[in-house]
C-alpha positions as CSV (number, residue, x, y, z in Angstrom):
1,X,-34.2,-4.7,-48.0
2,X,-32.6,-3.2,-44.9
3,X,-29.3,-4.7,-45.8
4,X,-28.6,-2.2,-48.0
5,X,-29.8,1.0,-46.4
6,X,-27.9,-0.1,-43.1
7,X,-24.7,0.1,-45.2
8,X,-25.7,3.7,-46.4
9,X,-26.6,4.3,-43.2
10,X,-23.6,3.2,-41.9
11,X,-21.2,5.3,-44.5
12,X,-23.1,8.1,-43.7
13,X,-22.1,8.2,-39.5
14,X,-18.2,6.9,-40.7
15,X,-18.6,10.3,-42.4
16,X,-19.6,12.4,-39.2
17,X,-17.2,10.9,-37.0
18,X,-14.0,11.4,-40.0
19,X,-15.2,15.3,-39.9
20,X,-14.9,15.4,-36.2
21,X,-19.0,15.9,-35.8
22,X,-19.9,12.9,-34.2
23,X,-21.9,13.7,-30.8
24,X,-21.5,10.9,-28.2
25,X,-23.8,10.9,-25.4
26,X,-22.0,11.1,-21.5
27,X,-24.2,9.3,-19.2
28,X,-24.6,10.5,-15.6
29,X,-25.3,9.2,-12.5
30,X,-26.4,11.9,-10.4
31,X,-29.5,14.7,-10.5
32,X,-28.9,17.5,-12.4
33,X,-26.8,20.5,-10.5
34,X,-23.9,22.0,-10.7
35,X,-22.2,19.2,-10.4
36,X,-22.7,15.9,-11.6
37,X,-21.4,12.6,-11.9
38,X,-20.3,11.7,-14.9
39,X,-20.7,7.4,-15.1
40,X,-20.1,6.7,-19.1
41,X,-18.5,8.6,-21.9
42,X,-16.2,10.3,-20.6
43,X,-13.7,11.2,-17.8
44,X,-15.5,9.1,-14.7
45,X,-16.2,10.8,-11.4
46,X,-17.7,14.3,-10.1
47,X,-17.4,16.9,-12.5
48,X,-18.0,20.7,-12.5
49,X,-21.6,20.7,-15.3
50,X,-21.1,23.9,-17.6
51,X,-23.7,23.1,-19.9
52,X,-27.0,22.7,-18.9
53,X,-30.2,25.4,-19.1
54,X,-30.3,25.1,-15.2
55,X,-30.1,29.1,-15.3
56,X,-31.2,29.3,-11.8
57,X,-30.3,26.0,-10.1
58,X,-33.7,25.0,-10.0
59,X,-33.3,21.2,-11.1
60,X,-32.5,20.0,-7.9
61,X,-33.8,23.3,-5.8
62,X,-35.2,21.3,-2.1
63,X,-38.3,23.6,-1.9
64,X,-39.3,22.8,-5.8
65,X,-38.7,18.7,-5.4
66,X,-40.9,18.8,-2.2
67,X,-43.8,20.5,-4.6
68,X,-42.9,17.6,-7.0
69,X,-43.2,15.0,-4.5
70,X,-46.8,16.3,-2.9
71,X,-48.0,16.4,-6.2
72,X,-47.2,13.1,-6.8
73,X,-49.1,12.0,-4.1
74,X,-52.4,14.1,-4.6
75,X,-52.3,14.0,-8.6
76,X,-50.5,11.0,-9.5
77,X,-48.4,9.8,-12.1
78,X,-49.5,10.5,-15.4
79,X,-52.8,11.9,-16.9
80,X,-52.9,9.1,-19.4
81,X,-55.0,11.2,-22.0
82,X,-55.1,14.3,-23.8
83,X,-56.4,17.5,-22.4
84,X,-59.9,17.8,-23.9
85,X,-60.7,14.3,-23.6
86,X,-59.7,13.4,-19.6
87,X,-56.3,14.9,-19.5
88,X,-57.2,18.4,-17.7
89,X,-57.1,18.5,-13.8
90,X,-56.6,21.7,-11.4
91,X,-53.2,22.1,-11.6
92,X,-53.3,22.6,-15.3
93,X,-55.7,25.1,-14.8
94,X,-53.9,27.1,-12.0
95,X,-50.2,27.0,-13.6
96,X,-52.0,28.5,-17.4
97,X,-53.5,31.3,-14.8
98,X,-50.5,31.7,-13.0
99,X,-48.5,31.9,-16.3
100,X,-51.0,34.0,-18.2
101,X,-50.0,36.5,-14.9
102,X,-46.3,36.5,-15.1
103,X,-45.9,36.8,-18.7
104,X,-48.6,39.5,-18.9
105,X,-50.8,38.0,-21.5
106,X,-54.1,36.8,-21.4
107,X,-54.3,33.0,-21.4
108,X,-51.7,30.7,-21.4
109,X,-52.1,27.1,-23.1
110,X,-49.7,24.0,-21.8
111,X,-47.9,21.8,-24.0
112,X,-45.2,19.0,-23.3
113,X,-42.6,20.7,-25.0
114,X,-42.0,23.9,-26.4
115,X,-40.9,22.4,-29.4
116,X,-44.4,21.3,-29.8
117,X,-45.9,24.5,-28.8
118,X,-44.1,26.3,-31.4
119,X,-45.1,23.2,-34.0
120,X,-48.7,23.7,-32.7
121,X,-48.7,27.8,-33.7
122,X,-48.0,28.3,-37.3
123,X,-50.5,25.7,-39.0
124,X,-53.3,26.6,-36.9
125,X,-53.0,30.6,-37.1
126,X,-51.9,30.9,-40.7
127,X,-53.0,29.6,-44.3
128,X,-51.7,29.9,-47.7
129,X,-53.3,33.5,-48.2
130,X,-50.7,34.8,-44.9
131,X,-47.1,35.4,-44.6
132,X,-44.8,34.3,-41.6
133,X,-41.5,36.8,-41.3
134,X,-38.9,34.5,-39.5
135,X,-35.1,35.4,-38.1
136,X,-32.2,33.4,-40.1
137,X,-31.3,31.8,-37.0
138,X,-34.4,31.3,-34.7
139,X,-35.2,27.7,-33.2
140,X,-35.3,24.6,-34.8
141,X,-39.0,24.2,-33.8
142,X,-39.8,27.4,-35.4
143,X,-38.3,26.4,-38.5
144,X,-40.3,23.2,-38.1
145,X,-43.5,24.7,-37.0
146,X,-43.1,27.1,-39.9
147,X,-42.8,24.2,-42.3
148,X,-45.9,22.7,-41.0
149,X,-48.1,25.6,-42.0
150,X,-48.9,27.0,-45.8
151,X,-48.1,30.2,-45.1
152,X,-45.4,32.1,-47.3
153,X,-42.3,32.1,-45.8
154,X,-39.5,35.0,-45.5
155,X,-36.3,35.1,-44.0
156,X,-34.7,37.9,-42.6
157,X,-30.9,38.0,-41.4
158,X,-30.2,37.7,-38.0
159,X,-31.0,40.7,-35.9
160,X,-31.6,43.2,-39.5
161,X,-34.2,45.7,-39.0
162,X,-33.4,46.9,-42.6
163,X,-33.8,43.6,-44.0
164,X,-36.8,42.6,-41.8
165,X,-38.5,45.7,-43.1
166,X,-38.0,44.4,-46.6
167,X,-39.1,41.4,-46.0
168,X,-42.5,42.8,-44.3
169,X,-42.9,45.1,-47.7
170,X,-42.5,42.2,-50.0
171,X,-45.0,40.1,-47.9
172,X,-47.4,43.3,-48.1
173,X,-46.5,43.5,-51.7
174,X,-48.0,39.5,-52.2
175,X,-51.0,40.3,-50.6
176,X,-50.9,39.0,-47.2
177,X,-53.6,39.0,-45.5
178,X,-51.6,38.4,-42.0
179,X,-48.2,38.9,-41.4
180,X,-46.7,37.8,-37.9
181,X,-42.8,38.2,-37.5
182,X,-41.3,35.6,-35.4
183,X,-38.0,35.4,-33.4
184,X,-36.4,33.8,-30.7
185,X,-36.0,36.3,-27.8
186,X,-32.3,35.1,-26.7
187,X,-30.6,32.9,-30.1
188,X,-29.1,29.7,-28.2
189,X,-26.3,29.2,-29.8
190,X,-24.4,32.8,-29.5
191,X,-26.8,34.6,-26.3
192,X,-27.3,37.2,-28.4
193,X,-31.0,39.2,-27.4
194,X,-33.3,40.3,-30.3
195,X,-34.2,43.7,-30.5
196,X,-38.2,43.1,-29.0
197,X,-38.6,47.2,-29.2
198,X,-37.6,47.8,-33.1
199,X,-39.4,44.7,-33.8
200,X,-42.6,45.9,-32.1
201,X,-42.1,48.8,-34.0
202,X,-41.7,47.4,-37.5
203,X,-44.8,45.2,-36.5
204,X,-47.3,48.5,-35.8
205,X,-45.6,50.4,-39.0
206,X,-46.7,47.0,-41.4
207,X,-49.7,45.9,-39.8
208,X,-47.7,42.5,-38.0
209,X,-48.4,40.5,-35.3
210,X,-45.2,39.6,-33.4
211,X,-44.1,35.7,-31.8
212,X,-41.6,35.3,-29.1
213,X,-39.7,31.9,-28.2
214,X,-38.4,33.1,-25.1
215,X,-36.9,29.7,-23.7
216,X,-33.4,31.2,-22.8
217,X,-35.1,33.9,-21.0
218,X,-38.2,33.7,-19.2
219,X,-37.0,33.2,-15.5
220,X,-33.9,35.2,-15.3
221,X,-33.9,38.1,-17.9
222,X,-35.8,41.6,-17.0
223,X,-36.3,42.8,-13.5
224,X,-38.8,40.6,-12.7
225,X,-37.5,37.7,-14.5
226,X,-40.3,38.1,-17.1
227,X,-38.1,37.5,-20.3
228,X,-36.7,39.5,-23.7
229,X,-40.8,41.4,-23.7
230,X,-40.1,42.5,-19.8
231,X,-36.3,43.5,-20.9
232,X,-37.4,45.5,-23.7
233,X,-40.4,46.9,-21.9
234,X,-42.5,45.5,-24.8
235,X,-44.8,43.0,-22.9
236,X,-47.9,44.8,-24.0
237,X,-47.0,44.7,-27.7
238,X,-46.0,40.8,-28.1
239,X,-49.2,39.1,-29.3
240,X,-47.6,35.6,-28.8
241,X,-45.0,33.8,-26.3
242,X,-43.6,30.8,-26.2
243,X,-41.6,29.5,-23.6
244,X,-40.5,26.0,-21.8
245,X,-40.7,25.3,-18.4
246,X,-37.4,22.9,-19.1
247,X,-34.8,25.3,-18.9
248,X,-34.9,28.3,-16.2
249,X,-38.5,27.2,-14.6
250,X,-37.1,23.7,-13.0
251,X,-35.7,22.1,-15.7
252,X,-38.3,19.5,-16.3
253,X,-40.0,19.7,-19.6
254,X,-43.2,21.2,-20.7
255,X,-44.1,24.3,-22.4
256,X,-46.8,26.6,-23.3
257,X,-48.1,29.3,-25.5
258,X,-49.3,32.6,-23.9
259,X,-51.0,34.9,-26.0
260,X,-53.7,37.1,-26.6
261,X,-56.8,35.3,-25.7
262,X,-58.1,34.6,-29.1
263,X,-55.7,32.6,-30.0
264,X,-55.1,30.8,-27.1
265,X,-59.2,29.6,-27.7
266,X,-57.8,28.7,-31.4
267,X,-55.2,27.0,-30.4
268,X,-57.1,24.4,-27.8
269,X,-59.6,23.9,-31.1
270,X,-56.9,23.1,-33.3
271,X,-53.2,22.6,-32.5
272,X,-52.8,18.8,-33.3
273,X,-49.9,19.6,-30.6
274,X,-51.9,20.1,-28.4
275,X,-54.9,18.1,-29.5
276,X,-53.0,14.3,-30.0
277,X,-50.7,14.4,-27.3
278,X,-50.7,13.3,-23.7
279,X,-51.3,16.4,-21.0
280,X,-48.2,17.9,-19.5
281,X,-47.6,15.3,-16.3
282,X,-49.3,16.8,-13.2
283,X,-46.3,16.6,-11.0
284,X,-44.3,19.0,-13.4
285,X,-47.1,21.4,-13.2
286,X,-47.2,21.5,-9.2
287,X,-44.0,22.0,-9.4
288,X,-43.7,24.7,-12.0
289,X,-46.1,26.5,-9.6
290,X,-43.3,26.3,-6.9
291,X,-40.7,27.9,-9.1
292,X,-43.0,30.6,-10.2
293,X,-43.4,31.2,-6.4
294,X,-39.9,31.2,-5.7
295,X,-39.1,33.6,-8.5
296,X,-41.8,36.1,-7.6
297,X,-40.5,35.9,-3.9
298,X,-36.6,37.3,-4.1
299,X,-34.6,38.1,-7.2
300,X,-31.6,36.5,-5.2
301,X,-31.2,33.5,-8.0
302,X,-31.3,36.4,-10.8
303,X,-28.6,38.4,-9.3
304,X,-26.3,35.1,-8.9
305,X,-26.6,34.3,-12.1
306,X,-25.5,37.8,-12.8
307,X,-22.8,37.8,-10.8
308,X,-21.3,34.3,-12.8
309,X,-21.8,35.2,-16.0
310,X,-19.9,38.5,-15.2
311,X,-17.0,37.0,-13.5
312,X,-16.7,34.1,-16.3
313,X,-16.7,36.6,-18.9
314,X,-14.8,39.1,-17.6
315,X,-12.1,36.0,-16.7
316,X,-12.1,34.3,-20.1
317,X,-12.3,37.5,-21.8
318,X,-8.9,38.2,-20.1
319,X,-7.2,35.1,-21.1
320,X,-7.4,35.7,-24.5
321,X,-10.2,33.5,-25.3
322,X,-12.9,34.5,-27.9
323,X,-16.3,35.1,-26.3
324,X,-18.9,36.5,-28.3
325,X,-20.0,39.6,-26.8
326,X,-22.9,40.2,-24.2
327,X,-23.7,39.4,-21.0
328,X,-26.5,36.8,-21.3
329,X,-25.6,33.3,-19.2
330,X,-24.7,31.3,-22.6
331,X,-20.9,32.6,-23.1
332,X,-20.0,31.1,-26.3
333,X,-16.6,30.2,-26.6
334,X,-15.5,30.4,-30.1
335,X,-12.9,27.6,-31.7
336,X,-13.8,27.5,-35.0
337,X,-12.5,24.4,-36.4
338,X,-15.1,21.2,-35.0
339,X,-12.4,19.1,-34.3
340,X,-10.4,21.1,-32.2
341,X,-13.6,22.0,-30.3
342,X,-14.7,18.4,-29.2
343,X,-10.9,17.9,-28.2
344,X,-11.1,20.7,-26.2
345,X,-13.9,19.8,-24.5
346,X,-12.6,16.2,-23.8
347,X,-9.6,18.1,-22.1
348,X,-11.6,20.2,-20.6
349,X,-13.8,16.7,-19.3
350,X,-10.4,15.2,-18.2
351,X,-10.0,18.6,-15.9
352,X,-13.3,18.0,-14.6
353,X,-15.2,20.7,-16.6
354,X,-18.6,19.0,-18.5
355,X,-19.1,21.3,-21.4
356,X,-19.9,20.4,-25.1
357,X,-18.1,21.4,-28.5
358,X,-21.3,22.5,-30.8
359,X,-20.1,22.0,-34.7
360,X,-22.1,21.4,-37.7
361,X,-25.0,21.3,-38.3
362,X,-26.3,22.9,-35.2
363,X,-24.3,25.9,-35.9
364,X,-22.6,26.7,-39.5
365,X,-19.6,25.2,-40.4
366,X,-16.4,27.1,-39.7
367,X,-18.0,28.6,-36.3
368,X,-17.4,25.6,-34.1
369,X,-17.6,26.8,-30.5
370,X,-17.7,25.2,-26.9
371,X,-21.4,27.1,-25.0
372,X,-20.3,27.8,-21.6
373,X,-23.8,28.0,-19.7
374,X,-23.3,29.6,-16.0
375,X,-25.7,28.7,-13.3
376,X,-27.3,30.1,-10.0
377,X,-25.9,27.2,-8.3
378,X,-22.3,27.8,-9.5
379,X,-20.2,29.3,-7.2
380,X,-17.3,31.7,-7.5
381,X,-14.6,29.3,-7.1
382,X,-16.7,27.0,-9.7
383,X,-16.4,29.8,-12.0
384,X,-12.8,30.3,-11.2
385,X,-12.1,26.3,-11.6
386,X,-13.7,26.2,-15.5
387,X,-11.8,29.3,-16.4
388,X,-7.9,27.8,-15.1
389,X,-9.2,24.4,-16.6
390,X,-10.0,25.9,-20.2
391,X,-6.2,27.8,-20.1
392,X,-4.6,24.5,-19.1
393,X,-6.7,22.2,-21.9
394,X,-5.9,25.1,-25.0
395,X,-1.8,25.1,-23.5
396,X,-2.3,21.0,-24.0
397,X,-4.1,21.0,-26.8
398,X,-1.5,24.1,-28.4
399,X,1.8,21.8,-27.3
């Protein structure tokens, strides 16, 4: 029987790799920073890394891996089991607290990923009676999670008040019983910030509760660090965040759900999430309770990161390159044509700039783009070095 499906199967990636939207996996050798060693896939050696979600250099930050480490040693490896059966110790306790704190909600609930925290939502808040209001180009997991539940499902475009109003009257109009907009706080692939205050807004006029992924945020954006809500000075008014601790907070994995504390006390009855799969690993807690330390300690990592994204920017900006506007760490670099984006970033790889060309289907066709991701652990000449090193791979890849 396979036979034949592994020849359809195979037609089918001869047909990704012809459009130039194959995605090959570079292997490295090193701990994630802002450099790494790149050992398979690509151009071999130390390379500057341009595309991770290490915001604030916290992957490899000393004070965080010593956390790790004396964790390891007092908690142990792995939990083995699922929260409510065996799977709760301590440090699951203290880093929901300690969450629930810095994002200003009530109660926090962990999961291992905020993919699965945001399939865990939908299906257990909403029925068929209730409508869920989602932006065109929030998260995959929100699109997933969304899918999961039987609520009715409206779209609104990217960023459109006017339209989301609509679509929060024609909900009304069906006879929802609850409505709850959803959006990511920063959109991944262009760095563009929702508007959290109009939102709120929209919410209190039509009777809506209002979601938050807020994985490109929490950390680094706001004065405190505190994400899009803190940013918008809306962190009273968001009924529901998600978040991961994989991308800004260490760079691990994890995630978690903080929200008002009714639902939180839902949600630990009857996410499957959260119900079927093995507790967050206790060394990644401890250590999340380091970062969360070390962020409420000094903004020094914050203003960094400020300080590269400007100057990259500001640089590329100047070199003719097309950035889409803003000033949030993902600077998207926009090529167009898929093909000529993973050549670039092959040339770019050979120059010893790690980036990735993003083509379809994780963004729409004709909007290929290489996502520049700056770093607290960059430093200026870092910055300086990927900027020369894109103007010499486009004068290659124009000859």
């Amino acid at each position: 029987m396979f036979d034949s499906v592994r020849d359809d199967l195979r037609t089918t990636l001869d047909e990704i790799r012809a459009a130039g939207l194959h995605k090959p996996e570079r292997v490295i050798g090193t701990p994630q920073s802002a450099t790494v060693n790149v050992t398979a896939g690509g151009r071999p050696g130390e390379v500057l890394n341009f595309c991770a979600n290490n915001y604030l250099g916290l992957a490899d930050h000393p004070e965080v891996l010593a956390a790790a480490h004396e964790a390891l040693d007092r908690w142990g490896y792995g939990m083995a089991s699922v929260r409510f059966i065996c799977g709760t110790q301590e440090v699951h306790k203290e880093l929901e607290a300690r969450l629930s704190a810095f994002l200003g909600q009530e109660d926090t609930i962990l999961y291992s990923s905020c993919f699965d925290a945001n399939g865990g939502v939908f299906e257990t808040l909403l029925g068929a009676q209730d409508a869920v209001i989602s932006d065109a180009l929030n998260h995959a997991s929100i699109i997933d999670g969304i899918r999961l539940s039987k609520a009715r499902r409206f779209r609104y475009a990217n960023r459109d008040m006017a339209d989301l109003e609509r679509q929060l009257k024609e909900a009304a109009e069906g006879g929802a019983r609850r409505k709850l907009i959803v959006t990511d706080g920063v959109f991944s692939m262009d760095g563009h910030v929702a508007p959290l205050a109009e939102i709120c807004d929209l919410a209190d006029r039509h009777g809506a509760m209002v979601m938050v992924d807020d994985s490109h945020a929490v950390g680094f954006v706001g004065t405190g660090g505190r994400g899009t809500p803190e940013l918008h000075e809306v962190m009273d008014r968001v009924d529901i965040l998600t978040g991961t601790l994989g991308k800004a907070l260490g760079g691990a994995s994890g995630g978690y759900v903080a929200a008002r504390a009714e639902i939180v006390a839902l949600l630990r009855q009857r996410s499957r999430p959260y119900l079927f799969s093995n507790t967050l690993a206790p060394v990644i807690a401890a250590a999340s309770l380091k970062v969360l330390d070390l962020l409420e300690s000094a903004d020094d990592l914050r203003v960094r990161l400020g300080e590269n994204t400007a100057l990259f920017r500001r640089r590329m900006t100047g070199e003719g390159f097309d950035i889409l506007p803003g000033d949030h760490p993902i600077a998207p670099v926009m090529i167009g044509d898929a093909s000529r984006a993973g050549r670039l970033a092959e040339l770019l790889l050979e120059r010893g700039v790690y980036v990735i060309g993003f083509s379809y289907p994780v963004v729409p066709e004709g909007q290929a783009r290489i996502r520049v991701q700056l770093s607290a652990a960059h430093s200026t000449e870092d910055v300086n070095r990927a900027v020369d090193a894109f103007v010499a791979a486009r004068a290659e890849l124009d000859a």
